[in-house]
N, C-alpha and C positions, 0 to 999 in steps of 0.2 A: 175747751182744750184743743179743741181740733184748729178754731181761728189760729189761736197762739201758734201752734205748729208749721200752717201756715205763714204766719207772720216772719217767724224765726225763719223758715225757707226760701223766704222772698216771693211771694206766692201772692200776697197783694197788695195789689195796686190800688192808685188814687187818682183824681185830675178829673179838668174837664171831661163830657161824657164823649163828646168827639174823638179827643184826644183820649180816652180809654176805649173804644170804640175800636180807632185805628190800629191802637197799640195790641188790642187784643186779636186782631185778626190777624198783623201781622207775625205774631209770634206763633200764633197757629199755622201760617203759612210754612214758617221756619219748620217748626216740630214735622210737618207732613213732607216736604221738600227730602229732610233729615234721614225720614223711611219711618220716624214717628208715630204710632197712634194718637189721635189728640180732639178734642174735645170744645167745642164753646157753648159754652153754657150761658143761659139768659134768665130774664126775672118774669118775662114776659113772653108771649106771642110777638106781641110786635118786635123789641129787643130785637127777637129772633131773628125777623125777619128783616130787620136790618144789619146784622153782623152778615147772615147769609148772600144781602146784595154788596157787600162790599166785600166779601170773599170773593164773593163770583167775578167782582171788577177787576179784583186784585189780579183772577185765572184770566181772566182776556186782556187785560193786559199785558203778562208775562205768556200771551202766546198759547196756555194751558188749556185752554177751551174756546170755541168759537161764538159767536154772537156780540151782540153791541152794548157796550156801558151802560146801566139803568140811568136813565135819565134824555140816553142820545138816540131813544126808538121814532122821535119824530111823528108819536101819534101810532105805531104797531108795537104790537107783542112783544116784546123781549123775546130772543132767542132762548132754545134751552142748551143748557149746557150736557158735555158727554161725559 
């Protein structure tokens, strides 16, 4: 019942996992941006912890938090973000 309800609300989505990946963090960004509460939710630990580094890309990118792209530390720590 609850899928259905879902479903009927446009609530979910499909597609490559990249491209749902993207999509859902950007829409997270949106909802928080908005004044939002919002939520991403995962199947996994790892999941997680990759929605969480491309939130975090998404925040140094738009200026939102300090520290460098995962992937661009050049062999040091990622920054933490504030």
């Amino acid at each position: 019942m609850a899928l259905a309800e879902y479903a009927a609300r446009g609530r979910i989505w499909d597609g490559p996992q990249d491209r749902a990946y993207d999509d859902a963090v950007d829409l997270y960004m949106s909802d928080v941006a908005r004044g939002k509460q919002a939520l991403l939710l995962a199947g996994s630990n790892e999941e997680a912890a990759r929605l969480a580094r491309l939130a975090r890309d998404r925040r140094i990118e738009r200026g939102q938090i300090g520290g460098k792209r995962e992937g661009h530390t050049q062999g040091r720590q990622p920054g933490r973000g504030r």
